[in-house]
Structure formats: structure tokens, C-alpha cells
N, C-alpha and C positions, 0 to 999 in steps of 0.2 A: 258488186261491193268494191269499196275503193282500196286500194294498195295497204294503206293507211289503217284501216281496218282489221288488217291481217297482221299489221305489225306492231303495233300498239299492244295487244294480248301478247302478243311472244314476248316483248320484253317484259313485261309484265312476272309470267310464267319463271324466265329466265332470272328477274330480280328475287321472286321469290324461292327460287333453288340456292338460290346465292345464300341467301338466308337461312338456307336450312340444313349448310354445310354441316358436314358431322366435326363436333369441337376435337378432334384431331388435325382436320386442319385448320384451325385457327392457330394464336400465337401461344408457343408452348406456355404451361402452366409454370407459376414459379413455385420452385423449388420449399417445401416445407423446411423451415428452421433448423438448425442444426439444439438440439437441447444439449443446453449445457448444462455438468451438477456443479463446478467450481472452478472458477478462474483464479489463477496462480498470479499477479503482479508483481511484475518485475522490475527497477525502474532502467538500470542501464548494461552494459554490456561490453564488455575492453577486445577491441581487437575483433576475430573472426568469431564464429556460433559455438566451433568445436576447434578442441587441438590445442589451444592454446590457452594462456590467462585464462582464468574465468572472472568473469562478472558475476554479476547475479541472474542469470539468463543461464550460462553455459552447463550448470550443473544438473539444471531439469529439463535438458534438452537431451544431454549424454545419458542420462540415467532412467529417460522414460520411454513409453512409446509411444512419442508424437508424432504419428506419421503423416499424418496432412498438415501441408504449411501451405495457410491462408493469404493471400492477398490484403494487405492492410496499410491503405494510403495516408499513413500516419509516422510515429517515429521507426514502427521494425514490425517485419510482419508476424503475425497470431503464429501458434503452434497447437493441435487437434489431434485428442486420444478420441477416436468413436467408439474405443469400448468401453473405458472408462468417464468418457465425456469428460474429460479438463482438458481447460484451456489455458497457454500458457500464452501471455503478453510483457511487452517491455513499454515501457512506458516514454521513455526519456527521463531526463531527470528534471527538476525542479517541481512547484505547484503548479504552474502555467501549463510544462506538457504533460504532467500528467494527468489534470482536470481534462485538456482538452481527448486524450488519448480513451481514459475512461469513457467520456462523453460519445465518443463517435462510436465505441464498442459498445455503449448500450442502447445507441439507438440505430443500429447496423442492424436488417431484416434480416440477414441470415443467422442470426442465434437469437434461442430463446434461454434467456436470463433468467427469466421470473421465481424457478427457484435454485437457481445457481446461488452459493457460496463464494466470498470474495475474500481471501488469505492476500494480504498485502506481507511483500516476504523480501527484505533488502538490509543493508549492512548498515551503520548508524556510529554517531559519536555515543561515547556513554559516559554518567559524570561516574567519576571514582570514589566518590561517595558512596556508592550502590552497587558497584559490579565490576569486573573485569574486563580484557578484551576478550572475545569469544563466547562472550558469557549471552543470553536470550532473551530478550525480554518483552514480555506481550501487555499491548497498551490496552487501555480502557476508555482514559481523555486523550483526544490529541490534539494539541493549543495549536495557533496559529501565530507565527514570530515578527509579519510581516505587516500584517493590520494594526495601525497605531500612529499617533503622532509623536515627533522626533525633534529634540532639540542637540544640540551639539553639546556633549560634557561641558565644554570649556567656556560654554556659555548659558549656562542652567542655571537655576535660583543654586543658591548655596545649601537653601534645605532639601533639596530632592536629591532620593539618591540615585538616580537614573535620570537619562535626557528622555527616557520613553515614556509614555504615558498611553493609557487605553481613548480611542477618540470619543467626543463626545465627554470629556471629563474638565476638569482642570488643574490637578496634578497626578504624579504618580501614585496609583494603587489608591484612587480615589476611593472613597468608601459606597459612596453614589455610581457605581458602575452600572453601566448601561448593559441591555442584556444580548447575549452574544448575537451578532448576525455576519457568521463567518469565523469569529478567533475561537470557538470553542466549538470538539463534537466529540458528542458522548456516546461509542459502541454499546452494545446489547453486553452490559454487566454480565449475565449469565452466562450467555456464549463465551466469554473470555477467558471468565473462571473455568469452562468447561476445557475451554483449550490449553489453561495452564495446568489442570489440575494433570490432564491427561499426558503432557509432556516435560511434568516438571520431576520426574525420576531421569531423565535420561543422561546417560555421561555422554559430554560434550566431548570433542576434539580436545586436548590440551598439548600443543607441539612445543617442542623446545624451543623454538624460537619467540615465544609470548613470554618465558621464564624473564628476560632479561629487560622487558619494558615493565613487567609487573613490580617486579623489586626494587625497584625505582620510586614506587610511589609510597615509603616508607610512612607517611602521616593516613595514609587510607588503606584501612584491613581489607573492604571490600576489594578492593581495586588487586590485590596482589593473590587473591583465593584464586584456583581455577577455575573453569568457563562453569557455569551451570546457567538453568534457569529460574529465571524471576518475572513477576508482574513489576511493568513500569509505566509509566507513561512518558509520550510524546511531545516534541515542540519541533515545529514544522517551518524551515524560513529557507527562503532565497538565498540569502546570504550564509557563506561556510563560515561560522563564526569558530572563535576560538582562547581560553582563557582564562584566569579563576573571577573575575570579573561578571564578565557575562557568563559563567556558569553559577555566579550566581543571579545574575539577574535572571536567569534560565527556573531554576527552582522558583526566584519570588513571583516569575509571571506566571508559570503553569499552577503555583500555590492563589496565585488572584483569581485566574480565570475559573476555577475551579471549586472555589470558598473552599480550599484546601482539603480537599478531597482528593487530588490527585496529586501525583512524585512525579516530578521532572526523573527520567533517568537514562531517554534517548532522545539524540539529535538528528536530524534530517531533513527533508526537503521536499517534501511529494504529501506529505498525509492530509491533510487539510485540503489540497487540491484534490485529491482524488475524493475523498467523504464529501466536497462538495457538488462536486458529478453525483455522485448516486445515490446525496439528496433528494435531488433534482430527479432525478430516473426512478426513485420510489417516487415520488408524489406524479410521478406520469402510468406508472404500474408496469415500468418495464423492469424495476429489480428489487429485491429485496433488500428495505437497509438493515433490518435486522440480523443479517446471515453475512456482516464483513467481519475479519479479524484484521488487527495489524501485529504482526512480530518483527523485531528490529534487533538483529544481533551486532554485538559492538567490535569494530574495525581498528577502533582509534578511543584514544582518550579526549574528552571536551575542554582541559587542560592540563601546562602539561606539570611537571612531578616537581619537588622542592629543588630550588638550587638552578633551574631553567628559564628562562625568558618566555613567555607567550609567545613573540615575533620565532624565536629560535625551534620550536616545537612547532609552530606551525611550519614552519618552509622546511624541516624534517619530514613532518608529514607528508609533504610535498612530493617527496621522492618516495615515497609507496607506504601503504598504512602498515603497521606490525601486526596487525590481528586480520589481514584483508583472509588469507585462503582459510582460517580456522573458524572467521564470520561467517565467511560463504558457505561452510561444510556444516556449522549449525543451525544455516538459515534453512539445509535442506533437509536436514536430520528430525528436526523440531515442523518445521512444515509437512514432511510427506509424515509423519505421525498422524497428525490432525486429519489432512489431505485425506491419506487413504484408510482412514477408522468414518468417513463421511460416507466416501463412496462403497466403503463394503458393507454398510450398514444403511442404505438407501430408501430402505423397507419404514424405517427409524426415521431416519433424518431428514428424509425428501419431505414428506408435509408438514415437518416444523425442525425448531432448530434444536440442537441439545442442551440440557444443561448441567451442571452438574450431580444431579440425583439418577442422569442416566450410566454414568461409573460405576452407581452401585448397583444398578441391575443386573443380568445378565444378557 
């Protein structure tokens, strides 16, 4: 018999041992998901994590136990309670990063989202119309400021009362308004209600140092009460606008987009980007939209008090908001309420969301 012969069967033999490796050694297994019950969004962050200023990041970093800090090739990395399962993120600020910031965290294979809860938790202008500084306010609609076409005041028909207009129209607050794709998102009404209902006894922060911008705004009641909370809603834009002008164009577009259903009564910069991510990430079945909140507590006024210049109260603000640490301390106060009534009630909440007839239970 030839050499040949003999050696043809061995490899053979030897290919099929190969084969039949025991799957230890093969290539490790990946790692199961980390579940998550609720992610905390954050959008920015001043300075270092701890020790110093805070952002809106630093207070639920000091105050929880986040002990695994994530790798997150994005604006700031994750923070991970594994007993609790929350997850804390910063987003960056505007729409841009925080669509993209949401986006990569839900489509990131180490967490399972699916029935995570999404609390959007950051500081905001507020009109004085409505509320204070420090004061809380949990949206329902959150408009979009940016989507739109734009004419220059100074060059607008003489009948319009805004150079802006919805696209796809032909003038302002056209009556023919096309239907949202992008300026309007509407949270889970119930869940909202459910998150106001349950956080709307709590005394806010009220520092002496808010006394002396509130009494300022002597034509607005709301504006000089101290910090409490209220249901408001959102408008969400790129640009930090600022002024009685555009806060009222601010009321008239969140009252169009909405067939007046919803109150303009915080400003910001992220909401609409982020509701647009996880749009997108329900209709993939990586998260639930019905399970976001947004709360926006007020830093700053959206103009400023009689007897002040727009330009003059913006570049004050400039130099640091009067309501920033009293915002900050009710965005955590009014969040970990909601927060931790989710996760100690898991049994409840994990296979649907609350609403408010669950207050009356026990």
C-alpha cells in the first residue's frame, strides 16, 4: 500500500477532531446584555464628574451607586447601577448630539433596553408666564424650534407676524398645516400624568438667591411664586433664543403645532432629537416609546423682566443662570421620585407602564 494511503485517512481523522473541538475552545461566547429598567438622560456636564459645579450629570453620579463606568465612544461615557439597573448618560447638548448619542445607546449590544424607561432630566428656560425659576415642569408635547422656513423680520410681508413659518405652507400658522414629520412628538399622556401626579406635592429647593430675580418680574404672578411643580410643555431648538418676542412666538408655535393642546412653558435644545432616536429604535423593537418622560426644570427666564433690554439679560445670563444649582437640585429631587417608585415597584411596572389610577392602589 502506497505512503499515500496511509496519509490521506490521518488527515482526514485529524480534520474531523478539529471539528469536534469541545466549544470551550472555540471563540468566547459574547457576553449577555446588561438589562436595563431606566436610563436617566442627561444632556451636559461643567467641569470635572465630581467636586465641583455641577451640571446635570454630577448630582446623580454623587448621589447614586453607579459603580460601573462604561466605555461609550460618544460624548461622555455611561454610568451602571447592576442592582438597581439605571443607567446614567450625558448626552451632549443640542438635537444633533443627542439624537446621535441616544441612537448609538440603543443600538449598542450590551444593553437590553426593551423595557427600560427613559426620564429625560435637564435644566431649561421657562416663560414667566407659568412658573418660576426652580420651578419643574413635565412635558407631554415637545415641538420642534428648528424645522421651518425662515424669512428675515425686516423683510417679511407686512401681514405676517413672524418671518417663520411651518414648511410646506405659505404663510405663518397656515391653517393647511401639513402633518408633523419631525416638529411635533407626543409622549404617553398617561405616563406623564402619572409622573406629575406623583411628584407634584414635593417642596422644591427655594434658595435665597432666586428671591431677587423673581421680584423682578413684577407683571407675572407665576414667575415670582416659589419653585413648585407643573405639567408644561417643550420647544426644542439649536439656537439659545431669548426675549418677549420670541417667547411669544414660542407659545404661538407650540399652540399651532399642537391645535392647541399644548403650553409652551420650557425651552431647550435636545428633546426632539432625542424622541427622534427612539422613534426610530421602537419601530426596530429595541425600546419602548411609550416608557419616556421629559422633565425640564427652569435655570433662567425665556425673557427678561420690565424695564430690561432682551440683548442686556441675555449677556447677564451669560455669566451664569440665577436658578442653575436650585434647577439642578429639582431635576434630582422630582427625577429620583419617579426613578426610584419604577424600580422598587418592578413587579408593577416592568411589563407595562403606570398610569395614574395606579396612585390609587396600593
Amino acid at each position: 500500500m502506497s505512503r499515500s494511503s496511509f496519509v490521506a485517512p490521518a488527515l482526514a481523522l485529524c480534520f474531523g477532531a478539529l471539528l469536534a473541538l469541545p466549544a470551550a475552545l472555540a471563540a468566547p461566547a459574547t457576553p449577555a446584555p446588561k438589562e436595563v429598567r431606566a436610563v436617566l438622560v442627561t444632556m451636559f456636564e461643567i467641569g470635572e464628574d465630581r467636586g465641583d459645579q455641577a451640571g446635570e450629570f454630577q448630582l446623580w453620579l454623587e448621589r447614586r451607586e453607579l459603580t460601573e463606568r462604561i466605555a461609550f465612544p460618544a460624548h461622555h461615557d455611561l454610568y451602571y447601577d447592576p442592582a438597581s439597573k439605571l443607567l446614567v448618560m450625558v448626552t451632549g447638548i443640542g438635537t444633533a448630539k443627542a439624537a446621535a448619542s441616544v441612537m448609538m445607546l440603543g443600538m449598542d449590544p450590551r444593553f437590553d433596553l426593551t423595557r427600560a424607561y427613559w426620564l429625560v432630566a435637564g435644566i431649561s428656560g421657562v416663560d414667566p408666564e407659568d412658573a418660576s425659576i426652580g420651578s419643574a415642569a413635565w412635558a407631554e408635547y415637545l415641538v420642534d424650534g428648528d424645522l421651518a422656513h425662515e424669512i428675515d423680520p425686516r423683510e417679511m410681508p407686512e401681514d405676517w407676524k413672524y418671518g417663520y413659518l411651518a414648511r410646506y405652507t405659505d404663510e405663518p400658522f397656515d391653517a393647511d398645516r401639513p402633518e408633523p414629520t419631525g416638529e411635533l412628538f407626543r409622549l404617553n399622556p398617561a405616563l406623564t400624568e402619572w409622573a406629575y401626579q406623583l411628584t407634584k406635592d414635593i417642596a422644591l429647593p427655594d434658595y435665597e438667591s432666586l428671591a431677587g430675580t423673581r421680584e423682578r418680574y413684577t407683571e407675572h404672578p407665576k414667575a415670582q411664586k416659589p419653585p413648585f411643580v407643573l405639567k408644561g410643555d417643550n420647544l426644542a431648538a439649536l439656537t439659545f433664543w431669548h426675549g418677549e418676542i420670541l417667547n411669544d412666538w414660542a407659545n404661538d408655535w407650540v399652540d399651532y403645532w399642537t391645535d392647541g393642546e399644548g403650553e409652551f412653558v420650557t425651552s431647550a435644545m435636545e428633546e426632539t432629537g432625542t424622541m427622534q432616536s427612539i422613534t426610530w429604535l421602537d419601530r426596530a423593537g429595541r425600546v419602548d416609546r411609550d416608557r419616556v418622560m421629559v422633565l425640564r426644570t427652569a435655570s433662567n427666564y425665556t425673557m427678561p423682566p420690565p424695564g430690561v433690554s432682551a440683548a442686556e439679560n441675555l449677556l447677564a445670563e451669560n455669566e451664569g443662570y440665577a436658578g442653575l444649582d436650585a434647577s439642578l437640585e429639582s431635576a434630582y429631587l422630582v427625577g429620583s421620585r419617579v426613578i426610584d417608585t419604577l424600580l422598587a415597584n418592578w413587579d408593577r411596572y416592568g411589563p407595562r407602564p403606570p398610569t395614574p389610577a395606579d396612585l390609587a392602589s396600593p
